[in-house]
N, C-alpha and C positions, 0 to 999 in steps of 0.2 A: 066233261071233267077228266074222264079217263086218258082224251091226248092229251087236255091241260099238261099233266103228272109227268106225262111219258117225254112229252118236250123237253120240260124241266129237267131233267135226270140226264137226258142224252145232253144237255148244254154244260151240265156240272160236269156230267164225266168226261165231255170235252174239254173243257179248260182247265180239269186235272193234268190230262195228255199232254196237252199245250206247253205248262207247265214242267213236269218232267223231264219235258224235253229241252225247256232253258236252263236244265242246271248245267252248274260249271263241271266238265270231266276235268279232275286233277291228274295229270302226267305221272304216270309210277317210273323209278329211274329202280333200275336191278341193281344192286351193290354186289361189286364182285365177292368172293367167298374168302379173297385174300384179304379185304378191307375190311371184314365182320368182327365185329369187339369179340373179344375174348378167344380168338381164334389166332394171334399175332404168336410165332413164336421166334424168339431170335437166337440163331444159331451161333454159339460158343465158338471161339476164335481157337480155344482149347481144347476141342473135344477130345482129344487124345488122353488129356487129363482128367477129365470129368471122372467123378467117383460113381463105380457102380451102386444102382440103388438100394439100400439094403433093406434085408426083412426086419421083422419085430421081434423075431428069435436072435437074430447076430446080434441087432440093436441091447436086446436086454442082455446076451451076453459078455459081450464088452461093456455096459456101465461098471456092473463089478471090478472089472479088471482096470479100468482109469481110475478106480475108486480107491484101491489099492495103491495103483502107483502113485497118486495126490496123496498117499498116508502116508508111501512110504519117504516121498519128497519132502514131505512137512517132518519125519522122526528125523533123515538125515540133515533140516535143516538146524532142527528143535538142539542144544548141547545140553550133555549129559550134565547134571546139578552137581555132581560129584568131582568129573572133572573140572568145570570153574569152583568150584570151590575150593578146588587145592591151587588152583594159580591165584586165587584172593589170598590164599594162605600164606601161599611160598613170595608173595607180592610184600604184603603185610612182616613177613619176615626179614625181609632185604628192608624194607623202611626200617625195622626196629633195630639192624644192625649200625644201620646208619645212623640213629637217632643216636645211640651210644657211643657210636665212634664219636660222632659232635659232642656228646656229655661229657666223654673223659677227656677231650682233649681241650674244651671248656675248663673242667674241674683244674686241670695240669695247666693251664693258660693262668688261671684267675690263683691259685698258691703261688706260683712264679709271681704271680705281681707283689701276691701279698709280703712273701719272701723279699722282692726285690726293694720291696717300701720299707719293711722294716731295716733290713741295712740301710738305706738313705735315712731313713731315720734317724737310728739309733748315730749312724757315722755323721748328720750337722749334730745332731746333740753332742758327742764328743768332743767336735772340732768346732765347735761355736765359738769357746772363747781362745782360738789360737793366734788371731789378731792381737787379742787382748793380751793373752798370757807374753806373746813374744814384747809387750812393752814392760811387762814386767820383768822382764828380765834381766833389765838395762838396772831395774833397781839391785836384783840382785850383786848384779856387777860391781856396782857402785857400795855396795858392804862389804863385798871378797877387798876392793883397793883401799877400803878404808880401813881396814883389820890390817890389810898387808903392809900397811905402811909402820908401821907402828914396831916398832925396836921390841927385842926380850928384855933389853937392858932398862930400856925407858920402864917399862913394867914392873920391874921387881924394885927400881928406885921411887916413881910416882905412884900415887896408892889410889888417887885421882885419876889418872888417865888409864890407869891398871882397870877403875870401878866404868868407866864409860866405856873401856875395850869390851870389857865383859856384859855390859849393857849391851850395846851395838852388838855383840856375837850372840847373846838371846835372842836377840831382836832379827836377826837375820834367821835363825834355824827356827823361829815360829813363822816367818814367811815360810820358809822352804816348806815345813810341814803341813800348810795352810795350801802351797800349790799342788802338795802330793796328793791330800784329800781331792783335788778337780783334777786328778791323771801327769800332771808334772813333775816328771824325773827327772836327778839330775844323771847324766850321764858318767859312772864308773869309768876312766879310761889309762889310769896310773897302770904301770905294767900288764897292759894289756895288748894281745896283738892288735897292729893295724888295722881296721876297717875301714874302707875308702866311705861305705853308709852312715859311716857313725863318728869318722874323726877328719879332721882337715888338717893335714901338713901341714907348717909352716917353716919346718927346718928340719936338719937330718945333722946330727953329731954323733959320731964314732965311739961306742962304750964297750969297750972290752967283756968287763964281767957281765951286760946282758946281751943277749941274741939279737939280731937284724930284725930291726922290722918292729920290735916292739915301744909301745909309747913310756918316755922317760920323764917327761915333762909337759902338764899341761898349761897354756898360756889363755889361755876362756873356756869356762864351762860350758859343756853342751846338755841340751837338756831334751826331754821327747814327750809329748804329749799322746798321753794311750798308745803307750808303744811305737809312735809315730816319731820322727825327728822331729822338732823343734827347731831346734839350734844345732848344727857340729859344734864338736870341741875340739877346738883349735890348739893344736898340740907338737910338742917334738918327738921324733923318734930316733930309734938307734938307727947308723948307720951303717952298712954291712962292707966287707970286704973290696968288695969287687965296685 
């Protein structure tokens, strides 16, 4: 039994050997020491520039000092409240002179109107009826030639045509007084001098005992509405010398 055992054993541990010996040897390849991770270093095209490395002492020294310069960059970019607030002022100020220059010259814009309306106003109201009044006129006329015709003699003999002279000659000076009331004058122009505004030539006769130039005889009344002409009064004057 004893070789039995001993067989056995020398057969196992034989075909252990056996065994071992067919494994596979896998090929080791050496990687150069230039190809190994984390050993690559790539050298700077600028080394010249390259900044020395610094300690933890420079490092914490300068934080402070960029600290400062960032505060001081931020104050000078920061403006003082004081100074904007006098260019809002002095801003504010140039607006409100302006505002005013526009108000008064508004206020002086808009009286000028008001002024200017009330003349145009007030001057159709005046002259509204000088269409009108100048057809009255015609009537007036037509009482001065009816008065004129009429003799002193006839007068003092008919007592009759004496009573309708004096009719008709009422009757004419309540017109006249009736146009005076709406601004129709008649125009004064018996010895009075010339005015080329107020009287129209129609003859020139030589009068010794009055001056050149002045009116001797008028031939139609003129009359003026609110001081405005109306009518010339068609008139003769004296003639002078020369």
């Amino acid at each position: 039994m004893q070789r039995a055992l001993l067989s056995s054993l020398t057969r196992s541990v034989a075909a252990r050997n056996t065994a071992r010996s067919m494994r596979v040897v896998r090929p080791v390849v050496a990687i150069p020491s230039c190809y190994q991770p984390f050993a690559v270093r790539f050298n700077s095209t600028n080394a010249a520039k390259e900044e020395p490395v610094k300690t933890e002492e420079e490092a914490k020294t300068e934080e402070p000092a960029k600290e400062e310069q960032e505060q001081a960059a931020e104050e000078a970019k920061e403006v003082d409240p004081t100074v904007e607030l006098q260019e809002k002022l002095l801003k504010k100020d140039k607006e409100l002179a302006e505002m005013k220059n526009h108000y008064a010259r508004a206020i002086a814009d808009f009286r000028h109107l008001q002024e200017t309306t009330k003349k145009e106003v007030q001057k159709a109201k005046d002259f509204a009826l000088q269409k009108f009044a100048k057809d009255l006129l015609e009537s007036l006329d037509n009482f001065a030639l009816a008065l004129g015709h009429v003799k002193p003699e006839t007068l003092e003999t008919n007592h009759e045509v004496k009573n309708l002279y004096e009719g008709v000659d009422m009757t004419r000076n309540i017109f006249e007084k009736t146009l005076g009331k709406h601004g129709i004058e008649k125009i004064d122009a018996i010895d009075k001098e010339f005015d080329p505004n107020l009287h129209e030539a129609t003859f020139q006769v030589p009068q010794p005992e009055k001056e050149p130039g002045t009116v001797f005889f008028v031939q139609q009344d003129g009359y003026t509405l609110n001081s405005r002409v109306l009518r010339p009064a068609k008139v003769g004057i004296v003639k002078g010398d020369s």
